[in-house]
ZADRENFI-650779 format. One line per field, with one value per residue: residue number from 1; residue in three letters; x, y, z of N, C-alpha, C in turn. Coordinates in steps of 0.2 Angstrom, whole numbers, plus 2048, in hexadecimal, padded with zeros to 3 digits. Layout:
<atoms>
pos: (NUM; ...)
code: (ALA; ...)
n_X: (X; ...)
n_Y: (Y; ...)
n_Z: (Z; ...)
ca_X: (X; ...)
ca_Y: (Y; ...)
ca_Z: (Z; ...)
c_X: (X; ...)
c_Y: (Y; ...)
c_Z: (Z; ...)
</atoms>
This chain:
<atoms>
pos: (1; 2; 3; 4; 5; 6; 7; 8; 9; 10; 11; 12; 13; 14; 15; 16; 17; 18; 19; 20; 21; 22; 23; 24; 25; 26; 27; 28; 29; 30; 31; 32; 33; 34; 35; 36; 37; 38; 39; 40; 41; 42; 43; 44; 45; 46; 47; 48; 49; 50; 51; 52; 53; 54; 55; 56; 57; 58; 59; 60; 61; 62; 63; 64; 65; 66; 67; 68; 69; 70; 71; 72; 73; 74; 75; 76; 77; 78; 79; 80; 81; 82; 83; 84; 85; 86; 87; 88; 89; 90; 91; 92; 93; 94; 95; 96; 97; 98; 99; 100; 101; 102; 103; 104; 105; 106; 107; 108; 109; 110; 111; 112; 113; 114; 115; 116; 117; 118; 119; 120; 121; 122; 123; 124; 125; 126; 127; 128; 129; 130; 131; 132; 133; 134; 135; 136; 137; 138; 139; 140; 141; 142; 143; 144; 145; 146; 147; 148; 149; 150; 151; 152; 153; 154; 155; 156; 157; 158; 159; 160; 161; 162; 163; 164; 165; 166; 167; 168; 169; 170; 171; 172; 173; 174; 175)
code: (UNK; UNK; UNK; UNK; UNK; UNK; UNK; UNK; UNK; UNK; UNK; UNK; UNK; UNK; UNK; UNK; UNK; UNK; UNK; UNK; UNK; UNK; UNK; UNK; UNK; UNK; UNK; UNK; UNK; UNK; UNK; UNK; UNK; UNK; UNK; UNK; UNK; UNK; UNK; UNK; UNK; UNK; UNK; UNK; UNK; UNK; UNK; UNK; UNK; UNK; UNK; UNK; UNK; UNK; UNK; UNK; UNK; UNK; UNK; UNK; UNK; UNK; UNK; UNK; UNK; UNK; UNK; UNK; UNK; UNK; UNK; UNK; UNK; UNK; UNK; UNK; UNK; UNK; UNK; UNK; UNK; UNK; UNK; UNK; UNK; UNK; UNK; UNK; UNK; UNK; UNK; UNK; UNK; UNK; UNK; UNK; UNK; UNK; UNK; UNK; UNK; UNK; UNK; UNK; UNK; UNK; UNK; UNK; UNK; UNK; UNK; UNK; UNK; UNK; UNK; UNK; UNK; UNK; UNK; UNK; UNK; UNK; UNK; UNK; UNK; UNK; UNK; UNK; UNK; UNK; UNK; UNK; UNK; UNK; UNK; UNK; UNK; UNK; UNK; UNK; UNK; UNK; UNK; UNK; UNK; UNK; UNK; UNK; UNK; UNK; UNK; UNK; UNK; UNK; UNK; UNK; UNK; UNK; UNK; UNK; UNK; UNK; UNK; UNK; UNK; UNK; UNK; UNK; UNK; UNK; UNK; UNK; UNK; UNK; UNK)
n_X: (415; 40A; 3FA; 3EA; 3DA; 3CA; 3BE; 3AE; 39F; 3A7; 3AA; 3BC; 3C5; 3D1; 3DA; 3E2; 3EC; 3EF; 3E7; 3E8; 3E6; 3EB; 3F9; 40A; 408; 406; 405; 3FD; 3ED; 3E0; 3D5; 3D8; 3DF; 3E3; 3DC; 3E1; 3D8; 3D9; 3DD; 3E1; 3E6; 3EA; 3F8; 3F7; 3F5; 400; 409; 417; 41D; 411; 40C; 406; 3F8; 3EF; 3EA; 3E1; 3D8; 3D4; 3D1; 3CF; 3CB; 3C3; 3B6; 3B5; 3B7; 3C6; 3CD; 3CE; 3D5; 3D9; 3E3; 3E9; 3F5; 403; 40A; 415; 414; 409; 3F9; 3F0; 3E5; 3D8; 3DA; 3D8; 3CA; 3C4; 3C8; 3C5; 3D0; 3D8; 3E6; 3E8; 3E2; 3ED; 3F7; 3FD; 3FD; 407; 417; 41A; 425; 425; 418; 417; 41C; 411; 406; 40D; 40C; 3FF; 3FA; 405; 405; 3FB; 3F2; 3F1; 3E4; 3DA; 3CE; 3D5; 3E1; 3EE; 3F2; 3F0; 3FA; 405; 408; 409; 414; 41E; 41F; 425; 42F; 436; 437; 43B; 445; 441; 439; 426; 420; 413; 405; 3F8; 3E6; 3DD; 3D0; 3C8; 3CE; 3C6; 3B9; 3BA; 3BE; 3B3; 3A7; 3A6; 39B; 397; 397; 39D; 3AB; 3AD; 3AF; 3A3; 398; 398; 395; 388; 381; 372; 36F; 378; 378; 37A; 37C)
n_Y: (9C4; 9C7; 9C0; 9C3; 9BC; 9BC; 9B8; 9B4; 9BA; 9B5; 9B8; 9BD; 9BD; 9C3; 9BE; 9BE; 9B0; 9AB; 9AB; 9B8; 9BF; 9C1; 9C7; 9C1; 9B8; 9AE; 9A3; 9A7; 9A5; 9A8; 9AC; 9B1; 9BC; 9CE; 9D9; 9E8; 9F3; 9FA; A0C; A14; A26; A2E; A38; A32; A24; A1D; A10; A13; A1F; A29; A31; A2E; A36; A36; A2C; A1F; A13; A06; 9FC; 9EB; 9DC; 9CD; 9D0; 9DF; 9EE; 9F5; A00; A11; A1B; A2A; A35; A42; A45; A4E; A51; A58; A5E; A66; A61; A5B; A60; A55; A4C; A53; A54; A46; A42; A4A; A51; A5E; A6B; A73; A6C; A64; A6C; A6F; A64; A52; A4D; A3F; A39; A3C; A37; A28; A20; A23; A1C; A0F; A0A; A0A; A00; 9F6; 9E3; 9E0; 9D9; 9DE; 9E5; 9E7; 9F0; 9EE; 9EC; 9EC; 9F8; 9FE; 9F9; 9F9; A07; A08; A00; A08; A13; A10; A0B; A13; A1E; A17; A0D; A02; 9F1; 9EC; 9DF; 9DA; 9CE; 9D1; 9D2; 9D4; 9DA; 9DE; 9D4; 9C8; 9CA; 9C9; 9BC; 9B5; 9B9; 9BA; 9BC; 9CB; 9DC; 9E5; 9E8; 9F2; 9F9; A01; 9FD; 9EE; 9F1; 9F5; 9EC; 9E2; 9D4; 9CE; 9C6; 9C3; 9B7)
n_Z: (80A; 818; 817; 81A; 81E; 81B; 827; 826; 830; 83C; 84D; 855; 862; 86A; 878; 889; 88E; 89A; 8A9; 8B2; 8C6; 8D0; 8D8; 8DD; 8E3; 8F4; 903; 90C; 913; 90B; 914; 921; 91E; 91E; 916; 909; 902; 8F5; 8E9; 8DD; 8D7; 8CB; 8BE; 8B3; 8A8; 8A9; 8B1; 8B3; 8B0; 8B4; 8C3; 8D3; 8D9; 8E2; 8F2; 8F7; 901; 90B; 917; 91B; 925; 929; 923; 928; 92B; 92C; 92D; 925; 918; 90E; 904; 8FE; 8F0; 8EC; 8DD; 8D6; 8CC; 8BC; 8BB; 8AF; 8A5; 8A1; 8AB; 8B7; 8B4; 8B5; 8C1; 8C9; 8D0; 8D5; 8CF; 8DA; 8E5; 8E9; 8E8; 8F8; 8FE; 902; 8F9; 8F0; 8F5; 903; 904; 903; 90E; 918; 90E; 90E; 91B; 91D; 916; 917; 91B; 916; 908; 8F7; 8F3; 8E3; 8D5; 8C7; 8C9; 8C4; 8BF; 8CC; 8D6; 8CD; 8CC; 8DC; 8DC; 8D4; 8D9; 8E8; 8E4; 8DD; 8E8; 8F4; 8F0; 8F2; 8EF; 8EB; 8F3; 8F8; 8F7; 8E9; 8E6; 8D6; 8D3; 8C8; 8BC; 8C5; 8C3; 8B3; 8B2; 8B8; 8B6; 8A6; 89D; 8A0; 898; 89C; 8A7; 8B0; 8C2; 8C4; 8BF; 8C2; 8D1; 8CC; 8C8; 8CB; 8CA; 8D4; 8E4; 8F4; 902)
ca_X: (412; 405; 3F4; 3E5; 3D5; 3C4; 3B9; 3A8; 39C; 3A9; 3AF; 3C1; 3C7; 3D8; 3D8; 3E7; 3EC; 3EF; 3E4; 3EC; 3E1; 3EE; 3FF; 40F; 402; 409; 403; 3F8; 3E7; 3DB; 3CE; 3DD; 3E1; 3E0; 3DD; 3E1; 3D5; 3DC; 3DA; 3E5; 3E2; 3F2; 3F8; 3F4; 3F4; 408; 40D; 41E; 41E; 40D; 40E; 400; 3F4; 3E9; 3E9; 3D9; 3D7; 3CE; 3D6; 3CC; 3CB; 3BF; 3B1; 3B5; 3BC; 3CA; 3D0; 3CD; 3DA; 3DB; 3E8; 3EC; 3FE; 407; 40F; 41A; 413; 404; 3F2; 3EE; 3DC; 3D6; 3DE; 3D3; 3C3; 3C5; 3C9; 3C3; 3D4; 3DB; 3EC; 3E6; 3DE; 3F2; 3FE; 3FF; 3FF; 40F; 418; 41A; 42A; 423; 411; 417; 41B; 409; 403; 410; 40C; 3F9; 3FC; 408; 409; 3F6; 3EE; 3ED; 3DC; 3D6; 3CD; 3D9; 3E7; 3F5; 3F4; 3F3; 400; 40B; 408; 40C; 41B; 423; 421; 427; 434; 43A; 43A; 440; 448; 43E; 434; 421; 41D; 40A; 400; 3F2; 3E2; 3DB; 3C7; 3C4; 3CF; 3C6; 3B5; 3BB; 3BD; 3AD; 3A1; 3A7; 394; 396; 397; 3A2; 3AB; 3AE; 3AD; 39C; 395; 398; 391; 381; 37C; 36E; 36E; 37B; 375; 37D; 379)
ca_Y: (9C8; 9C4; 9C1; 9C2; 9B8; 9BE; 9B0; 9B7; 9B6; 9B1; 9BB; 9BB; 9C3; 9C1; 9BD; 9BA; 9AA; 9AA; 9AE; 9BB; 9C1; 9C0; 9C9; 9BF; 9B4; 9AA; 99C; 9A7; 9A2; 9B0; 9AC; 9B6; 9C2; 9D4; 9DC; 9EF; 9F2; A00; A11; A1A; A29; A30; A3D; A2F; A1F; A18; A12; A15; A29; A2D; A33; A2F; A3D; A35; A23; A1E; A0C; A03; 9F4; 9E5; 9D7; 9C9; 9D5; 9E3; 9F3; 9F6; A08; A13; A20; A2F; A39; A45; A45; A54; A4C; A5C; A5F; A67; A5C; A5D; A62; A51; A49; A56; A52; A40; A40; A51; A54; A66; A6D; A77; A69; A61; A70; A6F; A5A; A52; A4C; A37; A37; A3D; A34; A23; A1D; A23; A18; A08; A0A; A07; 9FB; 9EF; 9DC; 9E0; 9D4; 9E3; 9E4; 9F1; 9EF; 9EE; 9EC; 9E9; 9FD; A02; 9F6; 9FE; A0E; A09; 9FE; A0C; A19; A0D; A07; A1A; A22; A16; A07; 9F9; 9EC; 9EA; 9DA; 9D9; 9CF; 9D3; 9CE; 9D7; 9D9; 9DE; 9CE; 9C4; 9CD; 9C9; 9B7; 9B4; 9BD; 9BA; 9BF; 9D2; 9DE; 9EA; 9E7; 9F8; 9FA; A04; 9F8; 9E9; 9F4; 9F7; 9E6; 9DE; 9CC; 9C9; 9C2; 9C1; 9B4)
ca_Z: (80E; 81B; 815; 820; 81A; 81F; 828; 826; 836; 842; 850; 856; 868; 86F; 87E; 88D; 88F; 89F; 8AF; 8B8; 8C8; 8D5; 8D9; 8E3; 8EA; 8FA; 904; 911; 914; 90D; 919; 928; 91C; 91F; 90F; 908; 8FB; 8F2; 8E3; 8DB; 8D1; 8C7; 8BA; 8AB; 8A8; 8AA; 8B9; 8B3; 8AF; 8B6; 8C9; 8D8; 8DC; 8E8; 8F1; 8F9; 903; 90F; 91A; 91C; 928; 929; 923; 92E; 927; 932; 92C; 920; 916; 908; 904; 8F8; 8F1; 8E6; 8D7; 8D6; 8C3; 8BC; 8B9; 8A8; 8A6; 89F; 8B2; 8BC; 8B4; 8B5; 8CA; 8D0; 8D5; 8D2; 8D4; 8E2; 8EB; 8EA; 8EC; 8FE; 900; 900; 8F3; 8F0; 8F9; 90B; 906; 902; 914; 91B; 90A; 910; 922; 91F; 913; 91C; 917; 913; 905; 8F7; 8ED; 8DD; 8D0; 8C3; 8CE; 8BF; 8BF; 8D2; 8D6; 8C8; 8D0; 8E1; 8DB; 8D2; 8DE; 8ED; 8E2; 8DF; 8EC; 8FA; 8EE; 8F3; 8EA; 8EF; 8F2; 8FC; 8F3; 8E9; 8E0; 8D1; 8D1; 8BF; 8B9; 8C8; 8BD; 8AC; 8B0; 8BC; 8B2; 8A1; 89A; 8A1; 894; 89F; 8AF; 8B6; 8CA; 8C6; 8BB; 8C5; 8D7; 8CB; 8C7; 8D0; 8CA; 8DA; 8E8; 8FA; 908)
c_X: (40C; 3FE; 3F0; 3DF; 3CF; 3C2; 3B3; 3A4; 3A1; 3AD; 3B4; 3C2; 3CE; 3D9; 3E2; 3E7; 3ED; 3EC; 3E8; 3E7; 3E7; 3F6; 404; 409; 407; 403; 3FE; 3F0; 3E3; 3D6; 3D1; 3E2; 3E0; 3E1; 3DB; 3DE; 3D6; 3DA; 3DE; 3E4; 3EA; 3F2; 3F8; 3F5; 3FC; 409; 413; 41F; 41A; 40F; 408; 3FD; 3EE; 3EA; 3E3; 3D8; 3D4; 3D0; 3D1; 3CD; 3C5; 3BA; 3B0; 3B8; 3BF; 3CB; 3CF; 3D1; 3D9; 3DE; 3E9; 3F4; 400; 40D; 413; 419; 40A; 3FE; 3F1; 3E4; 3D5; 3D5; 3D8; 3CC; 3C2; 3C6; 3C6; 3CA; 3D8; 3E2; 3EC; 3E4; 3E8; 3F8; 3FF; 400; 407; 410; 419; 41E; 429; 41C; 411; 418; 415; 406; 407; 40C; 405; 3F7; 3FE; 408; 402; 3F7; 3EC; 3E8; 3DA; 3D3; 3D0; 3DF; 3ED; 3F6; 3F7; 3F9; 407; 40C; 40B; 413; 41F; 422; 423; 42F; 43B; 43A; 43B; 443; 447; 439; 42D; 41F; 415; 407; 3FB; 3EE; 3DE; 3D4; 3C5; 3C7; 3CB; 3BF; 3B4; 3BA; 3B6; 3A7; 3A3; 3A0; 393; 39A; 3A0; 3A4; 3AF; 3AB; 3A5; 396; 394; 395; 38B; 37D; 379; 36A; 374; 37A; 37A; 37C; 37A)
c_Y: (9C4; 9C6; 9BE; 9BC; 9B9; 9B7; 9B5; 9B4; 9B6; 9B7; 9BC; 9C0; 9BE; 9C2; 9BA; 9B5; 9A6; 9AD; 9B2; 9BF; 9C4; 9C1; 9C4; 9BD; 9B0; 9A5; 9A1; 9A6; 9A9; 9AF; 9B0; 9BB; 9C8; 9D6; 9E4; 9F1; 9FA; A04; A17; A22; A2E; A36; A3A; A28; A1B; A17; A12; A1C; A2C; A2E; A32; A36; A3D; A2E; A24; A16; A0C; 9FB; 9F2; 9DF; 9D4; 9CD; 9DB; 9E6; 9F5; 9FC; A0A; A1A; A23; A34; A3B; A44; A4A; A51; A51; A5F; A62; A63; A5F; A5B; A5C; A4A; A4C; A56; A4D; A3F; A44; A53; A59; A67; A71; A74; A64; A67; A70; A67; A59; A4D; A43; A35; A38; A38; A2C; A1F; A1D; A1C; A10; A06; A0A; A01; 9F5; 9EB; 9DC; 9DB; 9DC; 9E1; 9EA; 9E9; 9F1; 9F0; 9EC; 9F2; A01; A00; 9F9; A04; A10; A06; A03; A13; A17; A0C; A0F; A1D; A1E; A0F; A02; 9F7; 9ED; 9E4; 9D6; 9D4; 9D0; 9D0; 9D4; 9D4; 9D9; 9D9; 9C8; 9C4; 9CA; 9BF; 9B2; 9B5; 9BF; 9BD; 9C6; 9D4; 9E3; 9E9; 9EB; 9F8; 9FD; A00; 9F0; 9EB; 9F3; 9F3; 9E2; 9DA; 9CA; 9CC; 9C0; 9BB; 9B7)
c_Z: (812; 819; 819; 81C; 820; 821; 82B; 82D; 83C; 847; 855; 85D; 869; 877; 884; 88F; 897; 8A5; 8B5; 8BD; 8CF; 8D5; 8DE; 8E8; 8EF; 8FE; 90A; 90F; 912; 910; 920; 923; 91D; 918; 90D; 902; 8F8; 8E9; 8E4; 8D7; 8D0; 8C3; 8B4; 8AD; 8A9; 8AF; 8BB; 8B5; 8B1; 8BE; 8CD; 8D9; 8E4; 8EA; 8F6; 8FB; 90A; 912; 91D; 922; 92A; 928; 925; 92A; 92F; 932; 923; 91D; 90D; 907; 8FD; 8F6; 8E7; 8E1; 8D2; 8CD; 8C3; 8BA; 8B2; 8A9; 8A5; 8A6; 8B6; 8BA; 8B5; 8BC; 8CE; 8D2; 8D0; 8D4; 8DB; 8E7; 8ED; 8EA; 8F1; 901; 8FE; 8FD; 8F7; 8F6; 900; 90C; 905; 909; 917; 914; 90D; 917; 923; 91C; 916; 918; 916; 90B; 901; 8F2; 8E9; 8D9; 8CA; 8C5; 8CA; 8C0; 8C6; 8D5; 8D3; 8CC; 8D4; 8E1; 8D9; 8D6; 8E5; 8EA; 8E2; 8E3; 8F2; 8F7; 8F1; 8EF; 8ED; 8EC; 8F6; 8F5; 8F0; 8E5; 8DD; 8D1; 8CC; 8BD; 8BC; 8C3; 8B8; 8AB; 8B4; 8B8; 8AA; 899; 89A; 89C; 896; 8A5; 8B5; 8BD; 8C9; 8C4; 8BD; 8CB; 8D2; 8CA; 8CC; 8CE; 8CF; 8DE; 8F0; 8FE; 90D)
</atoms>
């Protein structure tokens, strides 16, 4: 059988081996990139089995917010009560929105060959990949860079590296 062996004092973390920050990277230059800095907000955590409820972005270019977009979207199922405290969003505020399959073209079509950007991009990605993938059978390939891994490896000293928690710190310093 396998046998453990305390080692007093010492403390162990497992850690990823590999630096992932960056989706389907390609050769463009990010300095003439436009970037669609994107949030999702869902019926749970899967971005297999859960459903969009809301997307929310903000398109970039050279410092310039070019366009700004939010949309509700009916995920044809009821919210479970732990979902609508967590976003604000009610089924009354999405019975009349449309459903994925009419709101995912307005979500492509703001999008485009945008550069996309979240923090913690591994799940909006999953989101936007399987509801792009189901309902008009194509791949998304944009791609993206992840803020909280860009976070995690930048600022290896912060304790937590939540969007709210990294906007609150006032040890950075602009030029």
């Amino acid at each position: 059988a396998n046998k453990i062996k305390m080692i007093y004092g010492a403390e162990l973390y497992v850690v990823e081996d590999e630096f992932t920050a960056v989706f389907h990277p390609n050769e463009q230059k990010l300095s003439d990139a436009t970037y669609c800095v994107i949030d999702f907000e869902s019926t749970g955590l899967s971005t297999r089995y859960d459903k969009i409820i809301e997307f929310g972005a903000v398109k970039v270019k050279n410092g310039i917010i070019l366009d700004r977009i939010d949309i509700l979207v009916n995920p044809g199922e009821k919210l479970d009560k732990d979902i609508v405290k967590i976003t604000g969003i009610t089924d009354a505020m999405l019975r009349n929105q449309p459903t994925i399959d009419k709101a995912i073209d307005q979500i492509m079509e703001f999008i485009g060959d945008s550069v996309i950007v979240s923090h913690n991009l591994e799940f909006d990605y999953g989101l936007l990949r399987t509801a792009l993938y189901e309902t008009r059978g194509v791949e998304l390939v944009n791609p993206g860079i992840d803020t909280l891994s860009l976070s995690r490896y930048l600022n290896p000293e912060f304790l937590a590296h939540r969007l709210g928690n990294l906007c609150r710190r006032n040890d950075v310093y602009y030029d």
